[in-house]
C-alpha positions, 0 to 999 in steps of 0.5 A: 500500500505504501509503495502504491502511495508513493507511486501514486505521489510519483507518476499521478498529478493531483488534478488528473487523480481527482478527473480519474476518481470523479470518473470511477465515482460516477460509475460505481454512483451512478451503478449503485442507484439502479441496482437499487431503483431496479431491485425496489421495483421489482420487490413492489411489482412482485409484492402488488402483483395480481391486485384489483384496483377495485378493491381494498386488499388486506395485506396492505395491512401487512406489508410495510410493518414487515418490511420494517420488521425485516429492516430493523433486524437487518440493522441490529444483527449485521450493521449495528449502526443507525443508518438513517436520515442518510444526508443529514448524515452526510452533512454530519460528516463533513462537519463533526468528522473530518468526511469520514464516512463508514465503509459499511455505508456503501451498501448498508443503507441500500439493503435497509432501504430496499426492505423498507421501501420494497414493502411499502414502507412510505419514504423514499430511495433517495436519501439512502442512494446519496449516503451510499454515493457519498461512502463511495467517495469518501472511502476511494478518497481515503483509500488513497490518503488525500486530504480532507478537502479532496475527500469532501470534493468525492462525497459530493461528486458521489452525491451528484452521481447519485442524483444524477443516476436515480433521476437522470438529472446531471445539473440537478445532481451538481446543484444538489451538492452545491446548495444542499450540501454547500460545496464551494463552487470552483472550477477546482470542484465544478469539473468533478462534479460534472463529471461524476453527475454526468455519468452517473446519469449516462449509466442510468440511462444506459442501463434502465432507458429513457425512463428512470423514474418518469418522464414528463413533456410539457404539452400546455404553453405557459400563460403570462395570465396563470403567474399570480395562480403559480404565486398562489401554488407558491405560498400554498406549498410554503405553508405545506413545507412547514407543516412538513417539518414541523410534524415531522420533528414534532413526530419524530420527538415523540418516538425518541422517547421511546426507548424501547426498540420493540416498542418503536417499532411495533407503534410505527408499523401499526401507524404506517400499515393502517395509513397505507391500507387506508389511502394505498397511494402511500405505499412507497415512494409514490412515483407511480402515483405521481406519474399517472397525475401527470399523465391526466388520471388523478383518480388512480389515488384511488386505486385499492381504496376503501374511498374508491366509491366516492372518486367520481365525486368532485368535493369529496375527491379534493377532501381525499386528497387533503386527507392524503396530503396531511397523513403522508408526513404521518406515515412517512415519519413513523416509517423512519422513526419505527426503524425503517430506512428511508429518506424524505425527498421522495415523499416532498415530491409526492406532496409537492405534485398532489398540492399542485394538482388539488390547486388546480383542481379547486380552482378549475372547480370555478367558471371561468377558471380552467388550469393546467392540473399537470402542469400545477403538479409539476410546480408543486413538486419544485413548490413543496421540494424548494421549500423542504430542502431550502433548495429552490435552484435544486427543485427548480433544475431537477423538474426542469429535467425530469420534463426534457427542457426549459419550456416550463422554467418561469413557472417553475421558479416562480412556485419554488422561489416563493414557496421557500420566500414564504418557509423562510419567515418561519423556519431558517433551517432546511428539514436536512439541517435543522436537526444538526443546527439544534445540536451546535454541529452544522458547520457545512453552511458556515464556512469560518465554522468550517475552518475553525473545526479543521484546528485543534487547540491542543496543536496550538497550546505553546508551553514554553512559558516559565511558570512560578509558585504564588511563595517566590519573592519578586527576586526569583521572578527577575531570575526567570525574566532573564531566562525568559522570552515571554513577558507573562509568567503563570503562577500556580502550586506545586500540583499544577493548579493555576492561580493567575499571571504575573505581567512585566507591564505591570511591574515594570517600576519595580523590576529593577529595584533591588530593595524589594526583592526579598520583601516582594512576594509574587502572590502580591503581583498576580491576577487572574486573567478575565478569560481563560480557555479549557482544554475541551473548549471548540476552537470556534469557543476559543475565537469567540473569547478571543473576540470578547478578551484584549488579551493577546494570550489566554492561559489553557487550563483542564479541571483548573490545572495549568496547560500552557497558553494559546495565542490570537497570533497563533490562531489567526496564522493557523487559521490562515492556512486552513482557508487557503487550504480550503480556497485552492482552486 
């Protein structure tokens, strides 16, 4: 491994490695999203098969909770480590973890999250095919011992490649990387990152044809006249995205004290088996659901439900799909929280086209109205996607794509940027990062936050100050300044706890009066500084004391013993490297 590693530092530019790698990045990504778009579909077609649309079927009772059941033995037997909220923990890598993300992720979240979804479990592949994209990257990265900077550079090249491959979406997958998971936008990264988001989605392409998911052509032109309906759709999916999360923390909060594992899942499964044999268009992901919206027949919600009576009735048909709308965050939730696997980017888009599609049909309820319901639909899903991820420009391409051109853009932009304009005075956190911001660990959309965790305050500690016992007259002292370099000296006891500093500055008038040497005691010259750091204090704790201190120099101490002393010049040098280091281009 060694000799490889120098070979590598011989015979490989460090430019042409990150081309090489963004490459193998994007085709094991881009691999990995069919294999598990593929193996989902047909666990569901195999599932499903032979149901009448007619009728309600019972063993929607049954499946999701035993597709839980099945995910979280998955997890407690064989990885026995928490593989959900897939991005978040992608975002927690890069922060907390120097990018580190376990191998077991390459493939773990894939099988969790097709027992899950495969079931009927009402979350998406999504998350966990980014999670797995990501471990890809990081772990080719460390393989080759690069630095964090490049290892970052390869989760976000496995996450566009992910996207890319699970949507056939290229520019959705680099937008993706740039505002969800907030990589700097250089040519240094931009170029990785199409390369891997490009051949994720060719691999895709290739591999599943035209038809990843579902594709969509706009048949109905824009109207300049629909603009304040779009507004309207924006506002809407606003206040639907908050709803989302919020029920979804509020959720979830409720679960987390349920200590028991059984328990959890024994509740959760319940939930979403009773949802799903109730509305049906919650089982899985919702594609299917979505694509025949799209495609004019919004009755197929219907399909297999006890409601399937009343679908020909207009008033009642917009009650069900309210009714839809408010229990998909439901079971969504009590799916992952129970112990499935599961990410929440499917079911925004889910949302986001059924809150499209019932806008418009309540509005065409009235004379003289008549709006495109598929179009509506598809700004609902760049609606409802904007305002959950707070990341319009990625609902925006992502949709843009999905339906093979431009055509459509105007609305587009419109529902997402107001829609997440409306989110935004509610909730300044996407639903990825708001449960990393309460925890004080979202550093990803911070970037002096990013550097300062890149330093160590141990590496910075300098202990060449000589120290002095409180006893020691002024004599002693004037010995030790002439040893000395430093013009502040610690005073602390025998076993190292700190009492204070003794300044030259301020003893400055009688440093060279031999007549007080000996009646001049060093605890009569020590003060205790304003401010002091511990040894387990973040170094963006230590910037903060630095910034409310006029000292140059603080002491270090752990449990009240003396450390050493940290300097602002010492930081600010440190910090200097970390952001060049981060800016290469």
């Amino acid at each position: 491994m060694k000799q490889a590693h120098h070979w590598r530092l011989k015979y490989v530019p460090h430019n042409k490695l990150i081309i090489i790698l963004s490459l193998i990045t994007g085709l094991v990504g881009g691999l990995a999203a069919v294999i598990l778009k593929n193996t989902v579909f047909y666990t569901h077609e195999l599932l499903t098969k032979g149901f009448d649309a007619n009728k309600f079927n019972l063993l929607y009772l049954a499946y999701p909770f035993i597709g839980m059941l099945l995910t979280v033995l998955y997890v407690k037997l064989f990885v026995r480590d928490n593989i959900g909220h897939g991005i978040t923990r992608v975002l927690y890598s890069i922060s907390k973890n120097n990018s580190i993300i376990r191998l077991h992720n390459t493939y773990s979240s894939m099988i969790g999250s097709t027992l899950t979804v495969g079931f009927g479990g009402s979350v998406g592949l999504e998350a966990p095919i980014v999670l797995t994209g990501a471990a890809i990257g990081s772990n080719l990265a460390r393989v080759l011992r690069l630095d964090y900077r490049t290892v970052t550079l390869m989760i976000a090249c496995g996450s566009a490649a992910a996207i890319g491959g699970i949507f056939k979406a290229p520019i959705a997958g680099v937008i993706f990387s740039l505002e969800v998971l907030m990589i700097d936008l250089t040519m240094s990264s931009l170029i990785p990152l199409l390369i891997s988001a490009v051949t994720g989605a060719t691999l895709a392409s290739v591999l599943m044809g035209k038809n990843v998911l579902f594709a969509f052509t706009v048949s109905n032109p824009f109207e300049l006249g629909n603009i304040p309906f779009y507004m309207l759709l924006g506002i809407i999916c606003g206040f639907i995205s908050l709803y989302f999360t919020r029920a979804n923390f509020y959720i979830e909060g409720k679960f987390q004290k349920i200590h028991n594992t059984t328990w959890r899942l024994v509740i959760g499964g319940t939930i979403v088996s009773i949802l799903i044999f109730l509305f049906p268009s919650l089982f899985g992901e919702g594609y299917r659901e979505l694509t025949a919206i799209l495609n004019g027949n919004g009755d197929s919600l219907f399909q297999n439900s006890l409601f399937y009576s009343v679908s020909n009735n207009y008033i009642l048909f917009l009650v069900f799909l309210l009714l839809v709308l408010f229990f998909k965050v439901i079971a969504m939730t009590a799916t992952n929280a129970g112990g499935g696997v599961g990410g929440i980017f499917a079911p925004s888009l889910f949302m986001g086209g059924v809150t499209g599609f019932f806008v418009a049909r309540l509005v065409n309820f009235f004379d003289p109205f008549r709006l495109p319901e598929k179009n509506f639909a598809l700004a609902g899903m760049a609606g409802i996607m904007a305002g959950v991820m707070h990341a319009p420009l990625t609902a925006i391409f992502l949709i843009a794509e999905i339906t093979g051109g431009y055509t459509f853009f105007i609305p587009l932009i419109i529902t997402a940027t107001v829609s997440y304009l409306t989110i935004m005075q509610f909730e300044p956190h996407s639903i990825y990062t708001k449960r990393l911001a309460l925890q004080g660990e979202l550093i990803t959309h911070h970037k002096d936050k990013a550097v300062l965790t890149r330093l160590s305050i141990t590496n910075l500690i300098e202990k060449n100050f000589k120290t002095i016992s409180p006893e020691s007259s002024l004599g002693d002292l004037v010995k030790l300044v002439k040893e000395s370099k430093r013009n502040i000296f610690p005073v602390m006891r025998a076993d190292r706890t700190f009492l204070g500093v003794v300044s030259i500055n301020d003893i400055r008038n009688i440093l060279f009066n031999p007549d007080v040497y000996e009646t001049t005691f060093v605890h009569q010259l020590m003060f205790m500084p304003d401010t002091c750091v511990e040894i387990d204090d973040t170094m963006e704790d230590v910037a903060q004391k630095f910034q409310t201190s006029s000292d140059y120099n603080l002491p270090v101490l752990e449990k009240g013993k003396y450390i050493g002393f940290v300097s602002k010049a010492n930081v600010f040098s440190e910090y200097r490297k970390i952001v060049k280091e981060f800016s290469q281009d």
